[in-house]
Each structure stands twice: as structure tokens, then as C-alpha cells.
GUKOL-121707 format. One line per field, with one value per residue (C-alpha): residue in one letter; y, x negated, z negated. Coordinates in Angstrom, 1 decimal, always signed. Example, Ala and Ser with C-alpha at 12.3 -4.5 7.8 and 13.67 -1.06 7.14 Angstrom:
<pts>
type: c(A_S) .
y: c(-4.5_-1.1) .
x: c(-12.3_-13.7) .
z: c(-7.8_-7.1) .
</pts>
This chain:
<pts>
type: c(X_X_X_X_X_X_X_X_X_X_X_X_X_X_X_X_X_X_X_X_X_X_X_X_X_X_X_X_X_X_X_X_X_X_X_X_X_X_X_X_X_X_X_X_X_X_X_X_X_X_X_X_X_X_X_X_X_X_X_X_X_X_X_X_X_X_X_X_X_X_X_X_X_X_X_X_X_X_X_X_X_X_X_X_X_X_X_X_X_X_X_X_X_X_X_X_X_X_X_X_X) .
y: c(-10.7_-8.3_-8.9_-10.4_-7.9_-8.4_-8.7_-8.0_-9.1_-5.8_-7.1_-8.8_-7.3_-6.7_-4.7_-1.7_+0.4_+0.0_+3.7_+6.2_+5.0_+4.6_+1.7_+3.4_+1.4_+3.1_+3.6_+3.5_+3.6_+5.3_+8.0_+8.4_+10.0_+8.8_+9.3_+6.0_+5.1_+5.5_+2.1_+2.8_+0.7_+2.1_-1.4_-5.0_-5.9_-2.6_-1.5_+1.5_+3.2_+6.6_+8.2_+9.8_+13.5_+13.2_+11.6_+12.2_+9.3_+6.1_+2.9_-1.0_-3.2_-6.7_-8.1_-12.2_-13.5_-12.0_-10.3_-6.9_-6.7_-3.5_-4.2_-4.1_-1.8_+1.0_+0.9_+0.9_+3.4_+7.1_+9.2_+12.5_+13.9_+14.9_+11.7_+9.6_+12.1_+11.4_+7.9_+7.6_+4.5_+3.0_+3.1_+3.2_+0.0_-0.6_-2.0_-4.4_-2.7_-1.6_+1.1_+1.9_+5.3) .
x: c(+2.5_-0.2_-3.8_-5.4_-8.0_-11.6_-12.8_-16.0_-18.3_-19.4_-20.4_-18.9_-16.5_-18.9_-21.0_-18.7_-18.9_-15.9_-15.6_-16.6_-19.5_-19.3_-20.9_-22.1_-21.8_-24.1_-22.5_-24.3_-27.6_-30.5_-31.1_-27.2_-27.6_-23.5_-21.7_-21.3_-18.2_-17.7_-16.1_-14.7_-12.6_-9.5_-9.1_-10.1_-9.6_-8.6_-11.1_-10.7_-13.0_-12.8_-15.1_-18.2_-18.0_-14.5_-12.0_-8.8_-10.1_-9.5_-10.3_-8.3_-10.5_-9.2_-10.2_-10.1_-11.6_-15.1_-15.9_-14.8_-14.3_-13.7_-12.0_-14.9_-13.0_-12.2_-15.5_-17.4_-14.8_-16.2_-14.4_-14.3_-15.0_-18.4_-19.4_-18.4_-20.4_-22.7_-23.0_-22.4_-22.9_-24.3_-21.0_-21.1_-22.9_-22.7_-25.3_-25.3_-26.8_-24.6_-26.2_-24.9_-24.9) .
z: c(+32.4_+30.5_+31.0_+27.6_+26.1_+26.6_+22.7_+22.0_+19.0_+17.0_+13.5_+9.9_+7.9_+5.2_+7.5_+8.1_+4.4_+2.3_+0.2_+2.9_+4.6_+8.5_+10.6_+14.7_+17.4_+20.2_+24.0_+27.3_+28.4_+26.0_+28.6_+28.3_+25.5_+24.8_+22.0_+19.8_+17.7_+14.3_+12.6_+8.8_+6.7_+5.1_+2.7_+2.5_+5.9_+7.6_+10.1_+12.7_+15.3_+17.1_+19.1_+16.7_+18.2_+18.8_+16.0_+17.8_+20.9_+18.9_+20.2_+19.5_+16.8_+15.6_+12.4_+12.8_+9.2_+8.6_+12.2_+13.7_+17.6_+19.8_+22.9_+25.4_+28.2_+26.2_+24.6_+28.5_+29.5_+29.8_+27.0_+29.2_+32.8_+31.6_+30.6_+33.7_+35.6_+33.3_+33.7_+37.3_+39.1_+35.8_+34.0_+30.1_+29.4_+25.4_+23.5_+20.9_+18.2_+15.5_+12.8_+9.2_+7.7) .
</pts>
């Protein structure tokens, strides 16, 4: 039997910038210094996220009504062998904080 996901909150639909615009979810810890991932919507209620310095290292989003999740292992996953020496013993811990550019 698979495992379900773990889902986590990110922001509302109408947060992530229909047209071109991108919405950055930070990763890790500030002294991290992590790259965050980009979330951009290709239509009305088609949202996608891939790595910010890295576009070919997508990650899974759901869209249920009005709010965006990002499945919450991938997102504290390292995305290379430089950052999970980076991070260490810490992990990637992912804040919160969602930023629109």
C-alpha cells in the first residue's frame, strides 16, 4: 500500500501570479542560504513548482479549491550532494514564508 503524501499549506490560489509572475517559497535555514522554489501558474487552476536555480528539479503541488500545497518531503529533501552537505544534521527545514516577484 503507498504511503499518503505529506501536503503542506503554501498559499491561495490567487497568490501565485497568473501571466508570468512567480510566487518563492524559501528552503532551509537563513544561514542555509538554500535555493527556494519557484511556483507559476500555467491557467486558472494550474500551478507548478521547480527548483529557482534549477528548473529541470520539479516538485508535486495539489490545487484543492483556493489553496496551493507542495508535498512537504520533496520540499525538505536536499536538491543536490552540495546541499545535503550543506545542511547537515539540520536537514532542509522550510519556512513558511512565501514571497511574490
Amino acid at each position: 500500500m503507498a504511503m499518503d503524501r505529506h501536503w503542506k499549506l503554501i498559499c491561495k490560489l490567487k497568490d501565485v501570479p497568473l501571466g508570468g509572475g512567480v510566487r518563492l517559497v524559501p528552503r532551509g535555514l537563513a544561514w542555509q542560504e538554500l535555493p527556494g522554489v519557484a511556483l507559476f501558474r500555467t491557467g486558472e487552476e494550474s500551478v507548478h513548482a521547480v527548483l529557482d536555480c534549477d528548473r529541470s528539479r520539479r516538485y508535486s503541488v495539489k490545487v484543492e479549491g483556493v489553496k496551493v500545497y507542495l508535498d512537504l518531503d520533496e520540499l525538505s529533501a536536499p536538491a543536490s550532494k552540495a546541499e545535503a552537505a550543506l545542511a547537515g544534521q539540520f536537514g532542509v527545514a522550510t519556512s513558511l514564508v512565501a514571497y511574490c516577484y
